[in-house]
C-alpha positions in Angstrom: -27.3 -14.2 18.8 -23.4 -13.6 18.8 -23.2 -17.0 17.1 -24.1 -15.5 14.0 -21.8 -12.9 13.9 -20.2 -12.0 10.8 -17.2 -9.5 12.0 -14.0 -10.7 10.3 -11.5 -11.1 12.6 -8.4 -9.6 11.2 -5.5 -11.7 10.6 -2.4 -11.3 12.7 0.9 -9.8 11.4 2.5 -13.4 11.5 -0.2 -15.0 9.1 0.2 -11.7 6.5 1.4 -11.8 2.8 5.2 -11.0 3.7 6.9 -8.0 1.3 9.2 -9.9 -1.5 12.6 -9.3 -0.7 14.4 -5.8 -1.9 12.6 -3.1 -3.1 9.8 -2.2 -5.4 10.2 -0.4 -8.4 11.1 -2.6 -11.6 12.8 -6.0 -12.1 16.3 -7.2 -11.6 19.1 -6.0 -8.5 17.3 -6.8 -5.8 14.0 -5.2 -7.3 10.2 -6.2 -7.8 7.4 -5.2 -9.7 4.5 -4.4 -7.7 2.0 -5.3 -9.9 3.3 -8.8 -10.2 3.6 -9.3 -6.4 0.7 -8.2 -5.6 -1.0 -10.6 -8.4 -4.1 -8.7 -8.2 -6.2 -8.3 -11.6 -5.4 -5.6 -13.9 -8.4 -3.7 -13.4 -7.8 -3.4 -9.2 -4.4 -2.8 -10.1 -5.3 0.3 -12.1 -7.7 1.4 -10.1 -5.5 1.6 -6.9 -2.8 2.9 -8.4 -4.9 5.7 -9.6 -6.5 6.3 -6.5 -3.5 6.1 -4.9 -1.5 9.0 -6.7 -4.7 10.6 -5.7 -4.3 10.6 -2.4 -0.9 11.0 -2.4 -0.7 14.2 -4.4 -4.0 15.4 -2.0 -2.0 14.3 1.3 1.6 14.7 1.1 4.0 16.8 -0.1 4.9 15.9 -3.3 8.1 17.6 -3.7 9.6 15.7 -0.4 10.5 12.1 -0.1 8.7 9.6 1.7 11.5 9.7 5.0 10.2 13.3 4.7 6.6 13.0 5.0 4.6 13.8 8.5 4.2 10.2 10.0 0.1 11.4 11.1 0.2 12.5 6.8 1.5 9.1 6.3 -0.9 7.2 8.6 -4.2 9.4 7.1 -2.8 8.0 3.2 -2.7 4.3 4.6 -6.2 4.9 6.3 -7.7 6.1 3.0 -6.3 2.8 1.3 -7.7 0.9 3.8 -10.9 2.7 3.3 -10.7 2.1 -0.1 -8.9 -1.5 -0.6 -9.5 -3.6 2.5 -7.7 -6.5 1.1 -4.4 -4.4 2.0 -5.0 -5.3 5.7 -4.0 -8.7 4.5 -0.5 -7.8 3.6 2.5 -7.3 6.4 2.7 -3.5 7.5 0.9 -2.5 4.4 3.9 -3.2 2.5 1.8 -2.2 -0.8 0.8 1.1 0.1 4.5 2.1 2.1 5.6 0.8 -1.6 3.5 2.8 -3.9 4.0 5.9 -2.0 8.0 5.2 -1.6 7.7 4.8 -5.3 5.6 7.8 -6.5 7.6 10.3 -4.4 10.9 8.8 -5.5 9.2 10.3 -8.9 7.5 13.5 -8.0 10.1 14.7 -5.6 
């Protein structure tokens, strides 16, 4: 019965949660806080941050900036977030992941 089918059908890029304008990484100067934009509760907050540095510091090289990274390392991070958080399929080019791994590299690199 294919009228009870309960695949989501994924949204397309033009109905996504568009990235705020200028760049993550605190408030002020063309800057956002992640947190706030994402407006997600604390707890899954935390926890994808956490598992995000995770993967980051498992995947890519931490010492390099993101414009560095292998674009197939990049793509198996964003996979694992997916994995993970599905919700991030709802936002435009998985702005939150690209931002939370521009973010943590700007830092370990």
């Amino acid at each position: 019965d294919s009228g009870s089918s309960t695949s989501i059908t994924p949204l397309s890029e033009d109905s996504k949660i568009p990235k705020p304008p200028g760049e993550a990484g605190g408030s002020g100067r063309g800057r956002y806080i992640l947190y706030d934009a994402l407006n997600w509760s604390p707890k899954k907050y935390t926890e994808f941050k956490k598992f995000m540095y995770v993967v980051i510091s498992d995947d890519l090289t931490t010492t390099q900036c993101a414009s560095a990274q292998s674009p197939a390392q990049l793509e198996v991070v964003r996979n694992k977030a997916i994995d993970r958080f599905p919700d991030l399929e709802d936002y435009s080019d998985l702005w939150p992941v690209n931002d939370i791994i521009t973010t943590r590299l700007k830092y370990t690199s």
